[in-house]
C-alpha positions in Angstrom: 171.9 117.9 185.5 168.2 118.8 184.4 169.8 121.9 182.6 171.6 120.1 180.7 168.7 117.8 179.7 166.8 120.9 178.8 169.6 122.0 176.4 169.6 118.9 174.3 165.9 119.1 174.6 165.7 122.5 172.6 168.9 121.3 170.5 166.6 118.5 169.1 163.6 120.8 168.3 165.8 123.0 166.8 167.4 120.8 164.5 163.5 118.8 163.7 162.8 122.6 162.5 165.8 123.2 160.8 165.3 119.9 159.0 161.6 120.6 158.2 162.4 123.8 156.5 165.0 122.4 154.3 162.4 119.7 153.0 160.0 122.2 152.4 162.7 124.3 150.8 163.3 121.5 148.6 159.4 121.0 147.4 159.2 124.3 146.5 162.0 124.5 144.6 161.1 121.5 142.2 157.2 123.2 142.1 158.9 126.2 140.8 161.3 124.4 138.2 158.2 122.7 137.1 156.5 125.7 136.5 158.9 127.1 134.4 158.6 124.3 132.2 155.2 124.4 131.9 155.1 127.9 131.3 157.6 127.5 128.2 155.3 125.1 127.4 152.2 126.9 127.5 154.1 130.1 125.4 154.4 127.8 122.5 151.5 126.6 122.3 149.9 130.5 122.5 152.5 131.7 119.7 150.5 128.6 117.4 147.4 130.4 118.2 148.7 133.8 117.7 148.0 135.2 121.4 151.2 136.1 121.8 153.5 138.3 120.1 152.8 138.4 116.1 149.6 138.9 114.4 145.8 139.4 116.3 144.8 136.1 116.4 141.8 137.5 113.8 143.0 137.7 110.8 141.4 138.5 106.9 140.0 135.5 106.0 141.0 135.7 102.6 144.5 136.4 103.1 145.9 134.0 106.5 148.9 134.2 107.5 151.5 131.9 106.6 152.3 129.9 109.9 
């Protein structure tokens, strides 16, 4: 009989594990899909300032570039 207790013992801790990593799982996933977003976010608003891709973000002052 105590055996058997002991199984559903470790069964239970088990499955409280199993269940933690699933949530945790699940946080990190949405962190990461909010990143994404973000980061799209962010690439636009460096492409405005001409960090990215394009033109120096110096330019001659007496010709700018068209934007």
């Amino acid at each position: 009989m105590n055996g058997f207790n002991t199984y559903w013992i470790i069964a239970g801790i088990i499955l409280i594990v199993l269940i933690l990593y699933i949530i945790k799982q699940v946080k990190l996933e949405r962190e990461i899909a909010l990143k994404d977003t973000t980061l799209e976010s962010l690439e636009e608003k460096l492409k405005k300032h001409k960090l990215v891709g394009g033109r120096h973000k110096r330019t001659n002052k007496k010709n700018p570039p068209i934007v």
